[in-house]
C-alpha positions as CSV (number, residue, x, y, z in Angstrom):
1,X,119.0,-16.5,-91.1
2,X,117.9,-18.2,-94.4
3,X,116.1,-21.1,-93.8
4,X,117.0,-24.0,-96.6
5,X,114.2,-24.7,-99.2
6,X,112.9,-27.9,-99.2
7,X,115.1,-30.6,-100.8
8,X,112.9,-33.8,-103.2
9,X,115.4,-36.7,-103.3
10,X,115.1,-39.3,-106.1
11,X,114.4,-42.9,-105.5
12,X,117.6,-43.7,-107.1
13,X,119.4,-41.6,-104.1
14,X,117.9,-43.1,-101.4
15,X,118.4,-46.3,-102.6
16,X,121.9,-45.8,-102.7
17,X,121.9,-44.1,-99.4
18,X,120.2,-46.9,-97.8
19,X,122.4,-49.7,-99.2
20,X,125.5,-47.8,-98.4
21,X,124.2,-47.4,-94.5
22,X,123.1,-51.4,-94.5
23,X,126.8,-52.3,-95.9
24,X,128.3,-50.1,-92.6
25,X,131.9,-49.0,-94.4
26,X,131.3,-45.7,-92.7
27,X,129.4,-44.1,-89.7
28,X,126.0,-42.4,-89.8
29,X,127.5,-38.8,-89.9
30,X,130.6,-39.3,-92.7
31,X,127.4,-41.0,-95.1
32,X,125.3,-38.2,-93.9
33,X,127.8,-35.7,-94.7
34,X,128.8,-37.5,-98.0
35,X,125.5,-37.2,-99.6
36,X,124.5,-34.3,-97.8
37,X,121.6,-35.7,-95.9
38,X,120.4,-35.4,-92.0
39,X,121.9,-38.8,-90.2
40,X,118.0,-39.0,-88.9
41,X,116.9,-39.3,-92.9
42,X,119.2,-42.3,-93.9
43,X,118.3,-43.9,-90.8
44,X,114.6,-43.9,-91.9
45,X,115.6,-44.8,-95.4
46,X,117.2,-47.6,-93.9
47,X,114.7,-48.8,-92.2
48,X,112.1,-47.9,-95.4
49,X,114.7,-50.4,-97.7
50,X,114.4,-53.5,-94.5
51,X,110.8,-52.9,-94.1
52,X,109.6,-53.4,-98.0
53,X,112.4,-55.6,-99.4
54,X,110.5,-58.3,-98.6
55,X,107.3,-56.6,-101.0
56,X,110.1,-57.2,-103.7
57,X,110.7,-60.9,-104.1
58,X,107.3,-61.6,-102.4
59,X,106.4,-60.1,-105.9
60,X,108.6,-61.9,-107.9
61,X,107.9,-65.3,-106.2
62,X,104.3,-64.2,-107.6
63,X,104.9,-63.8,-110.9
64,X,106.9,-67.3,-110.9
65,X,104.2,-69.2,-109.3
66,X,102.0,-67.9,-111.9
67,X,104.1,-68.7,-114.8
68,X,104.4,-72.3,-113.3
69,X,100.9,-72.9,-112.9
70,X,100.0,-71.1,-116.9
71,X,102.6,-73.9,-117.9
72,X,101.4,-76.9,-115.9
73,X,97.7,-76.1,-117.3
74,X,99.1,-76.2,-120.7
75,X,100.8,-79.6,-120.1
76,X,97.4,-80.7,-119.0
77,X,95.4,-79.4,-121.7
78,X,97.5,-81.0,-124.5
């Protein structure tokens, strides 16, 4: 018996694996046979996806508030 060598999967493919198991179309093992994955992996890429899509827009609300605040000093400068 050959044991299977070690699979790296892109970001890009879990991703897509993740969003497909949050949208629930199909079950756990017709998306794990689709893309060829273990039904135990997407479930963790799942959970990765729920976990840090906060991290996401916490960012982007960030980078808004600083914007804001460079643009309000600038009002009060001139």
């Amino acid at each position: 018996m050959t044991r299977r060598k070690r699979r790296n999967h892109s970001p890009e493919l879990k991703a897509k694996v993740a969003i497909a198991a949050l949208k629930g179309d199909k079950t756990l093992a017709e998306q794990a046979q689709q893309y060829d994955v273990h039904p135990t992996q997407i479930t963790d890429w799942k959970t990765q996806l729920l976990e840090r899509s906060a991290v996401v827009f916490g960012e982007q609300v960030a980078r808004n508030l600083a914007r804001t605040s460079r643009r309000c000093r600038r009002r009060l400068v001139s």
